[in-house]
C-alpha positions, 0 to 999 in steps of 0.5 A, spaced: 592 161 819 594 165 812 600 163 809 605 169 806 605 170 799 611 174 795 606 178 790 609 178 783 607 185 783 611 187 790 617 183 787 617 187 780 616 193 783 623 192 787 627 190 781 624 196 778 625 201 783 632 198 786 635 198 778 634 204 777 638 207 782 644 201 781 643 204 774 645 211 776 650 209 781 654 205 775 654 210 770 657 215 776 662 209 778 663 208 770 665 216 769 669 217 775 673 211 774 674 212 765 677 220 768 681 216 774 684 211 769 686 217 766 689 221 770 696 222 768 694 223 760 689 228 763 694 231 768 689 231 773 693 230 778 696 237 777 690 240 775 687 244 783 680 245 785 679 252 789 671 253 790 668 255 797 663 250 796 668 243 795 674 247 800 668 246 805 666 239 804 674 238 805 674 243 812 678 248 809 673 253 811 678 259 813 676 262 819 672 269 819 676 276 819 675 280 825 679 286 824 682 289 819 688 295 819 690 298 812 697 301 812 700 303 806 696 299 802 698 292 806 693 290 810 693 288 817 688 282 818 685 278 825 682 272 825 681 268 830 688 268 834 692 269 828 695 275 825 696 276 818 700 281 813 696 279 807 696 272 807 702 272 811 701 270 818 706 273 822 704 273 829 699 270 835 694 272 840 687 272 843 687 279 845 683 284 840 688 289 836 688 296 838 690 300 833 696 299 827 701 305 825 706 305 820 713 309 822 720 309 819 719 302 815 716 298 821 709 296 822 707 297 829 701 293 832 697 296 839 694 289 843 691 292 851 699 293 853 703 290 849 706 294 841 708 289 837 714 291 831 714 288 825 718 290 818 713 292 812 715 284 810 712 282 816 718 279 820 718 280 827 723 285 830 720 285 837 715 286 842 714 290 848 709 289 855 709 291 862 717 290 862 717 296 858 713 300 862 707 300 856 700 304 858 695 298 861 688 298 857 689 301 851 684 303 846 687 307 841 694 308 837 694 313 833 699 318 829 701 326 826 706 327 822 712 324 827 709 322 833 706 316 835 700 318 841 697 312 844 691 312 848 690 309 854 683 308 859 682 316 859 690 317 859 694 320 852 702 318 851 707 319 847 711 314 845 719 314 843 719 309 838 728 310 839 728 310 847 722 305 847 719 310 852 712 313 853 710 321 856 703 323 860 701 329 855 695 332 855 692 332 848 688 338 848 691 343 843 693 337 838 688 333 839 684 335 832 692 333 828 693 326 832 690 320 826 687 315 829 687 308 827 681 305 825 678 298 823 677 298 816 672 293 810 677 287 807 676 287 799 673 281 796 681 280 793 684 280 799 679 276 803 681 272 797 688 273 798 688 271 804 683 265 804 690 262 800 692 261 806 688 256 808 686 253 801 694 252 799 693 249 791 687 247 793 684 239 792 687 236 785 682 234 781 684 226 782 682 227 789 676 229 788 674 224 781 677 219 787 672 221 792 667 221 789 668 215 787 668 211 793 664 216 796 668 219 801 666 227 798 660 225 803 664 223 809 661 219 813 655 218 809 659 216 804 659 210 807 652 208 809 651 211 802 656 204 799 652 200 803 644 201 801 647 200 794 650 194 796 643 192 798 639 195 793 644 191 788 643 184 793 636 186 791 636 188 784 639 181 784 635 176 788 628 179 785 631 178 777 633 170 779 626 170 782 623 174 776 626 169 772 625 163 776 617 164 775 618 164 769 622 158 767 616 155 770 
């Protein structure tokens, strides 16, 4: 039977291969923790990171925008079930808008059968359903000068935004005046704008220099990351004694 031998060779290569990596390691360790040690005198604990990239990393991805309505220059935003004005949230529902208009200060927002009545800060005044007779299955809510229209499966109303009524008319003759709400394309500021709600300040940058540090940039694998490191230094170590316990001999 053969007996087992550790190669010098073998055991070299380990140490070279394990010190290499333990090198890279400790200088990431050594600069991290030089800023650390640091963060009062370089304020990095007031000082805040807003990159897509690194948000991700920490799950403060916003949501996708689905719908968006420009009214008076605000815009009108739906992600998720979450309504917003701006980055203001102001209002929740499952249900797809169906149209936006803007009359006598308020902003009025169309769902399948219910109008929403928000002011041009976005405060909500009121909100209206079925109680109130509201048309069922709208599609549209649109606008001529004065008068609110709101189509409804094949059916036109006009909406009494004072007595909160709604009148059956046929729209034929007007129907080229009637300004119908449309979706429109969310501008690179305002989508930035609005994913301030979800970044807030962002992460500082002594939590970031901090999780790097101890790996937690990487979540979970941040982790098993520590542990090989752990063995490679176990490895880095017990080849050197080896190396040079066959020297001393």
């Amino acid at each position: 039977m053969s007996k087992f031998r550790i190669k010098k060779k073998t055991v070299n290569k380990i140490h070279r291969l394990s010190g290499i990596v333990v090198f890279i390691f400790l200088i990431h360790l050594s600069i991290t923790g030089i800023f650390l040690n640091h963060t009062e005198d370089l304020s990095l604990d007031e000082t805040f990171i807003k990159s897509s990239w690194l948000m991700s990393l920490y799950n403060l991805s916003p949501p996708s925008i689905s719908q968006s309505f420009l009214i008076k220059n605000q815009l009108i935003l739906k992600a998720e079930n979450q309504i917003f004005l701006e980055a203001k949230p102001i209002f929740t529902t499952d249900i797809s808008i169906k149209g936006v208009v803007e009359s006598n200060e308020m902003i009025i927002v169309a769902l399948e059968s219910e109008l929403i009545f928000f002011t041009s800060s976005g405060e909500l005044i009121e909100k209206i359903g079925g109680s109130a007779e509201v048309p069922t299955n709208i599609k549209r809510l649109g606008k001529d000068t004065n008068t609110i229209y709101i189509q409804a499966d094949n059916d036109y109303w006009i909406f009494d935004e004072v007595q909160l009524t709604f009148i059956k008319v046929n729209i034929e003759n007007i129907k080229n005046k009637i300004v119908w709400s449309k979706e429109g394309v969310v501008s690179p500021d305002a989508k930035s704008n609005f994913n301030q709600y979800y970044y807030g300040k962002g992460v500082s940058v002594e939590q970031f220099f901090l999780d790097l540090h101890n790996g937690n940039i990487i979540n979970f694998a941040g982790k098993w990351i520590l542990d090989i490191i752990g063995l490679l230094l176990l490895a880095v170590s017990l080849s050197g004694f080896w190396i040079w316990l066959k020297r001393t001999r």
